[in-house]
VMD Tcl script that draws the C-alpha trace (Angstrom):
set ca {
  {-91.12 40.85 -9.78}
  {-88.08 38.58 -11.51}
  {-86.33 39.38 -8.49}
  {-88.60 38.21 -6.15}
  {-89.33 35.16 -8.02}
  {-85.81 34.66 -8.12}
  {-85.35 34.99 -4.59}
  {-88.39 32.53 -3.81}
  {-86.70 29.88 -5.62}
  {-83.54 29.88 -4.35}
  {-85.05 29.39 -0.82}
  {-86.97 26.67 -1.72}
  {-84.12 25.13 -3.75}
  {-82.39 25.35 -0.27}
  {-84.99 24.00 1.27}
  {-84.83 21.20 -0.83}
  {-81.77 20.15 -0.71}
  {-81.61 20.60 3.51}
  {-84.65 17.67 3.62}
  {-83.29 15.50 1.19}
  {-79.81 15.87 2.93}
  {-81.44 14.94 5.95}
  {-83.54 12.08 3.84}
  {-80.62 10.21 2.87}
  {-79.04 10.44 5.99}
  {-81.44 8.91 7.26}
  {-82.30 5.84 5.39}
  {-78.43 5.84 4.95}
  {-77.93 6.77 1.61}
  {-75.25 8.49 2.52}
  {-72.67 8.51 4.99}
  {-71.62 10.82 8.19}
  {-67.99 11.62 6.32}
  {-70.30 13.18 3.16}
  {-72.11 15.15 5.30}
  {-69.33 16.06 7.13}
  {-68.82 17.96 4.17}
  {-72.34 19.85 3.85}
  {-71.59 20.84 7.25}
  {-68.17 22.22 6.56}
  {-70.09 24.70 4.08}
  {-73.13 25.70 6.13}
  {-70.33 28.50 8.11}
  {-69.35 29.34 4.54}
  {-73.08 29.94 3.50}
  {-73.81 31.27 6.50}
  {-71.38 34.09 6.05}
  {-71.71 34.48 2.41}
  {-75.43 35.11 2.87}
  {-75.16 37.47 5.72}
  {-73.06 39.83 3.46}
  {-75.76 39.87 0.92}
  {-78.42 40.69 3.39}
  {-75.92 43.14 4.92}
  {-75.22 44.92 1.51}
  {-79.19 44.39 0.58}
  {-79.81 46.45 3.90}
  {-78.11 49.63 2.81}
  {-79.45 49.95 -0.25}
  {-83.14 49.37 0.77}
  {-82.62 50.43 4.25}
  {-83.94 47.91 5.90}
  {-83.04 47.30 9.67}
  {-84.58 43.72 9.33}
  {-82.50 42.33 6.51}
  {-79.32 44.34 8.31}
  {-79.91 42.82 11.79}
  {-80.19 39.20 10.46}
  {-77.70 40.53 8.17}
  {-74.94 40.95 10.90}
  {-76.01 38.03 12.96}
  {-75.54 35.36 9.96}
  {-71.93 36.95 9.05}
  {-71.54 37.05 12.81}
  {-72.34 33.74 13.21}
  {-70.82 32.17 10.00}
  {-67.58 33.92 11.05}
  {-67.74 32.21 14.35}
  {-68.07 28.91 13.82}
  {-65.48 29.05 10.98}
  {-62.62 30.39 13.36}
  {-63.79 27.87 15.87}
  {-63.10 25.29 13.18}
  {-59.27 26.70 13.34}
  {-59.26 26.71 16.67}
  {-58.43 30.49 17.31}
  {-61.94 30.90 19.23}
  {-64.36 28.30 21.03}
  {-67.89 28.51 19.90}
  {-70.37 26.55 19.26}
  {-74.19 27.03 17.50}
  {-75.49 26.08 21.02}
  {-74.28 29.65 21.87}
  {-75.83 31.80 19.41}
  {-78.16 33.86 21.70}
  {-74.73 35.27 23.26}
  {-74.62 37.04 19.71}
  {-77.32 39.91 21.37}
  {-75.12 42.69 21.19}
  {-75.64 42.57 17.58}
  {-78.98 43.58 17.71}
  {-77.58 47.11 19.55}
  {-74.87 47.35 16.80}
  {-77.66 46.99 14.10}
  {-79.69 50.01 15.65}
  {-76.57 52.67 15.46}
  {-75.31 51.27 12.32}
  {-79.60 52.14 11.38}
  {-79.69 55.26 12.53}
  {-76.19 56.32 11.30}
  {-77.65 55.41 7.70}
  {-81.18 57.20 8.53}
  {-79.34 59.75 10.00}
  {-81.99 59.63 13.02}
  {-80.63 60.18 16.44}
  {-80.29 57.52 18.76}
  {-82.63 58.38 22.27}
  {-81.66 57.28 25.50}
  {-85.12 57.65 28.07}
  {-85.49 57.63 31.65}
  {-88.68 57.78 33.23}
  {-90.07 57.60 36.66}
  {-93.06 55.55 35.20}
  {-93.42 51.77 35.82}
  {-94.71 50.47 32.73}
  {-95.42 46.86 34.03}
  {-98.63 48.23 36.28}
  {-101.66 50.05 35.30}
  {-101.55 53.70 37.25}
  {-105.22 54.89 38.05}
  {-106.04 58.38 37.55}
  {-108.17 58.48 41.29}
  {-106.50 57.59 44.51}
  {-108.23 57.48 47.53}
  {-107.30 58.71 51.05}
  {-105.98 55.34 52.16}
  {-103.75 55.32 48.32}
  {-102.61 58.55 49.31}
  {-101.60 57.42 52.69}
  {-99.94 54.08 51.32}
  {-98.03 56.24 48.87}
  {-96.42 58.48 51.30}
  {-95.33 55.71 53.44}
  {-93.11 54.24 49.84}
  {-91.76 56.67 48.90}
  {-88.26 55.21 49.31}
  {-89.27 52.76 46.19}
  {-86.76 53.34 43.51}
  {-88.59 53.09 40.13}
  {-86.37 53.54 37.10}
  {-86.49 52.94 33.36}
  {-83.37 52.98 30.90}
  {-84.22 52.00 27.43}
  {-80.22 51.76 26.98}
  {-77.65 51.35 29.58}
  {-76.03 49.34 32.74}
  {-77.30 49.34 36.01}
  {-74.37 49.46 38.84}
  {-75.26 48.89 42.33}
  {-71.02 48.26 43.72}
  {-70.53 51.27 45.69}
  {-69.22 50.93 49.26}
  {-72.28 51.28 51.69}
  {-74.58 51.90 48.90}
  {-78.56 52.42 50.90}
  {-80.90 49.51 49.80}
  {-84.44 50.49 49.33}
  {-87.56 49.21 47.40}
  {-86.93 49.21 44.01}
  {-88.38 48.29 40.35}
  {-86.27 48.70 37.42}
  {-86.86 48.00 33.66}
  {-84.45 48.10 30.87}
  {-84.62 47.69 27.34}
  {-81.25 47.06 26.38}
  {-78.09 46.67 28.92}
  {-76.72 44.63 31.89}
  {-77.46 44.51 35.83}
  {-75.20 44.32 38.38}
  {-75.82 43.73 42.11}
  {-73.21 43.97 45.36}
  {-75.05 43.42 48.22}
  {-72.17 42.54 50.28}
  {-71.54 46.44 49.85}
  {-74.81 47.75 50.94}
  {-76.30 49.03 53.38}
  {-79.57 46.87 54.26}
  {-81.94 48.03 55.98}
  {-84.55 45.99 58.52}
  {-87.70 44.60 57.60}
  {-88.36 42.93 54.01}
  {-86.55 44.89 50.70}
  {-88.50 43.88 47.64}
  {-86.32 44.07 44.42}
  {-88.33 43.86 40.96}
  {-86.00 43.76 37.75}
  {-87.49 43.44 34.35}
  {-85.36 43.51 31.24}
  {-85.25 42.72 26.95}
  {-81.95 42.01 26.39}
  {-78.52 41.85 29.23}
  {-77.07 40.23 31.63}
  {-77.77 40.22 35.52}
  {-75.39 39.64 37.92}
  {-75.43 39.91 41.86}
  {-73.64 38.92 44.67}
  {-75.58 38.06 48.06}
  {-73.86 37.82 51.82}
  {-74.23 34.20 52.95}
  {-76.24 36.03 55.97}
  {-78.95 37.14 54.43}
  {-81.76 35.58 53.78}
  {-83.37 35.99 50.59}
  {-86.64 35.09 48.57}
  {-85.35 34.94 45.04}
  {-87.56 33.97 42.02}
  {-86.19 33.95 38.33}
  {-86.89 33.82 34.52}
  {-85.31 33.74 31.54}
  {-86.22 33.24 28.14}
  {-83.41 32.47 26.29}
  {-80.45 32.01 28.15}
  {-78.36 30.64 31.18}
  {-79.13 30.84 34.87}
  {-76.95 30.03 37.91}
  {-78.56 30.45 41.00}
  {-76.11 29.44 44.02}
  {-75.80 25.67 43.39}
  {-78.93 25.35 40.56}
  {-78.20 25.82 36.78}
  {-80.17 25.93 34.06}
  {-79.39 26.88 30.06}
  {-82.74 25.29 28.81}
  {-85.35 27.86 26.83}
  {-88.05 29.84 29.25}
  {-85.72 28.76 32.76}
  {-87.59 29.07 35.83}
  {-84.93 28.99 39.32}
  {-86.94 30.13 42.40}
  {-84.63 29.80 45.76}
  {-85.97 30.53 49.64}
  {-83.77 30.60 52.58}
  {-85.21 28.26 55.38}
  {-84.78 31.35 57.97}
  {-86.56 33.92 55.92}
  {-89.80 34.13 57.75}
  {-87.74 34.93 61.09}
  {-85.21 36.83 59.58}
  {-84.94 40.62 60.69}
  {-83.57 41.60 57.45}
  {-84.08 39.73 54.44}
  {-84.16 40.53 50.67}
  {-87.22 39.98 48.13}
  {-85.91 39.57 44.38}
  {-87.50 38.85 41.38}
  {-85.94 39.04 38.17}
  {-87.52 38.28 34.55}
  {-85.18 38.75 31.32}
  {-85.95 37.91 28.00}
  {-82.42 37.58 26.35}
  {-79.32 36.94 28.19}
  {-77.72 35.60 31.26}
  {-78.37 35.52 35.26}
  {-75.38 34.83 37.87}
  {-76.00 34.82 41.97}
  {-73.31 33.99 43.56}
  {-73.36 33.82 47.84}
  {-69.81 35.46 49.62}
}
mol new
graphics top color blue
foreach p $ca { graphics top sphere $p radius 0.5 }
foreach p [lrange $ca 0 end-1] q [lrange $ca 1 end] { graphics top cylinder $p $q radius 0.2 }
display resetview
């Protein structure tokens, strides 16, 4: 119980002094050089208190206090070596810090001595599957059954290979990146819908300028660059039609949605 209420006051000591920091900036009270100096020490805090969570986590095993842990002594480390100049960061870029949170789980279950399970299922979890299908189902099914549906709760998706077959698809993944060439497939006529959900990874593709494509995308927190449209602001929306696509004999449906992470389409 001391600890606790120790722990409860020295938060909202911090607390404290962060809004009346702020107050007497403020009013000016104070000037930017002093609090130059406050923010000189925040990457020094940072780290300092990320090692304590980090050292808390072993001993009480807790993945929460070890992931937050390893991002604040990631973080804190950061922006101090991008005060010397040996790497370019800035707190605008903290979401790129994601890998941490995969780091955190082996580091968890190397302490818990749990194994670490890698899935793959044929099951779309996005859509409800009903138990009765009627003739006409049955009949609709058989004529999809070149729709990929895949689901990776850890690992990369690679779609490079030379003449690789397009088909339907709908992929899912927990943790890991995407990676598109369609300049290297094969595509085949008629409309290919592509539907790729994701937690946390990147997603990057590259389209032939001759093909024309539907292309609708979301992020949560991240970055998107689609073509000539960017966009780093939080829950970014890019949607992106090709004037031909009605007409066009082969053309490409995509729809991505990521949570964490970063989205590149580039045209060759």
């Amino acid at each position: 119980m001391r600890y606790r209420g120790r722990k409860q006051w020295f938060f909202s000591f911090l607390l404290m002094a962060i809004g009346l920091l702020l107050l007497l900036l403020n009013i000016g009270v104070i000037s930017l050089e002093i609090t130059q100096i406050f923010v000189n020490i925040i990457p020094i805090l940072l780290l300092l208190l990320g090692l304590k969570w980090t050292l808390d986590s072993f001993l009480k095993k807790s993945f929460g206090k070890l992931l937050v842990g390893l991002f604040s002594l990631a973080l804190g480390s950061l922006a101090i070596l991008d005060k010397y100049g040996v790497v370019d960061f800035d707190y605008a870029s903290w979401w790129k810090l994601w890998p941490i949170f995969i780091i955190a789980i082996a580091i968890n279950r190397g302490i818990s001595k749990k194994p670490i399970k890698v899935s793959i299922s044929n099951e779309y979890p996005y859509e409800k599957s009903s138990s009765k299908m009627t003739f006409e189902d049955e009949k609709d099914a058989s004529l999809k059954k070149n729709k990929m549906n895949r689901g990776f709760i850890v690992g990369d998706i690679r779609f490079s290979e030379a003449n690789w077959p397009l088909e339907n698809m709908k992929l899912y993944n927990a943790i890991g990146d995407y990676y598109f060439d369609f300049s290297k497939a094969f595509i085949p006529e008629g409309e290919t819908t592509i539907d790729i959900k994701g937690w946390i990874g990147d997603v990057k593709m590259i389209i032939p300028e001759n093909v024309p494509v539907d292309i609708t995308l979301n992020v949560q927190v991240g970055d998107v660059k689609l073509f000539e449209q960017k966009s780093a602001d939080i829950r970014s929306e890019l949607q992106y039609r090709s004037p031909e696509y009605e007409q066009a004999v082969k053309k490409i449906k995509l729809s991505v949605d990521v949570k964490i992470g970063s989205i590149r389409i580039n045209r060759v």
